[in-house]
C-alpha positions as CSV (number, residue, x, y, z in Angstrom):
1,X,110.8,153.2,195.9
2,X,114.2,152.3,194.2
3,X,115.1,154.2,191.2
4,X,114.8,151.4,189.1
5,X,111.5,150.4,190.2
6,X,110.7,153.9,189.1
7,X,112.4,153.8,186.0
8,X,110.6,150.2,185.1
9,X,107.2,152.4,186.0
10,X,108.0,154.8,183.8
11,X,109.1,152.5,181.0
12,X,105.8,151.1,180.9
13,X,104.0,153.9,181.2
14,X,105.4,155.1,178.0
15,X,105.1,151.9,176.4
16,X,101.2,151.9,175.6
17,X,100.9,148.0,175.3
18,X,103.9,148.2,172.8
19,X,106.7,145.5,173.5
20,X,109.1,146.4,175.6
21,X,112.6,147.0,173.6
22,X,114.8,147.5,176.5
23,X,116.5,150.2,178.0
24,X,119.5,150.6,180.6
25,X,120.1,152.8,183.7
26,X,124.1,153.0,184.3
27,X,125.5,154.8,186.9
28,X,129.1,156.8,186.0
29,X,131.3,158.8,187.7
30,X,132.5,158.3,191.3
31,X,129.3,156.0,192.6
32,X,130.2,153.6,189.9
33,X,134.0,153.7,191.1
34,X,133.2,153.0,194.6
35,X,134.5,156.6,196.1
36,X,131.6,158.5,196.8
37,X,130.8,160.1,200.0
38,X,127.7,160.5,201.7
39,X,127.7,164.0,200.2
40,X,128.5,163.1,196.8
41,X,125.6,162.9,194.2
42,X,124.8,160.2,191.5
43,X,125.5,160.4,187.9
44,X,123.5,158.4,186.0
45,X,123.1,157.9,182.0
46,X,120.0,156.3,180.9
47,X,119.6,154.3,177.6
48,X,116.5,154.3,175.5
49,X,115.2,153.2,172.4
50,X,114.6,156.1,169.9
51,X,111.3,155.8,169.9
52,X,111.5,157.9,173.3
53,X,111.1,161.5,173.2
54,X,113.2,163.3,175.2
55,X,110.6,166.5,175.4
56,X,107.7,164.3,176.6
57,X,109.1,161.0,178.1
58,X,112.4,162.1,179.9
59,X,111.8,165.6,180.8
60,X,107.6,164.9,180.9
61,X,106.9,161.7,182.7
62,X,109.8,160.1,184.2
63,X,110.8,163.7,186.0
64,X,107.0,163.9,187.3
65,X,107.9,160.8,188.4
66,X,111.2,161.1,190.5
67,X,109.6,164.3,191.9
């Protein structure tokens, strides 16, 4: 599974049949240049809406999720 399909999971697991506001996964850092190596790792920065908790959704679910 891609990290944005898991990210989109996540989203609407979070959601509870609320409308989805948006969010943005945005990779930084030397992937989003073009000089990583195959030993490199991937800096990511993900934007929510506040309504997000970082205790419960980010550290909670979504790393449950990318485990």
């Amino acid at each position: 599974m891609k990290l944005k399909d898991i990210v989109e999971s996540w989203k609407s697991d979070c959601l509870n049949d609320q409308e989805d506001l948006g969010g943005q996964l945005l990779p930084f850092g030397s992937h989003a240049l073009g000089t990583s190596g195959s030993n490199g790792d991937l800096d990511l920065l993900l934007l929510m809406p506040s309504f997000y908790d970082r205790e419960t959704h980010f550290f909670g679910k979504l790393s449950l999720k990318i485990k």
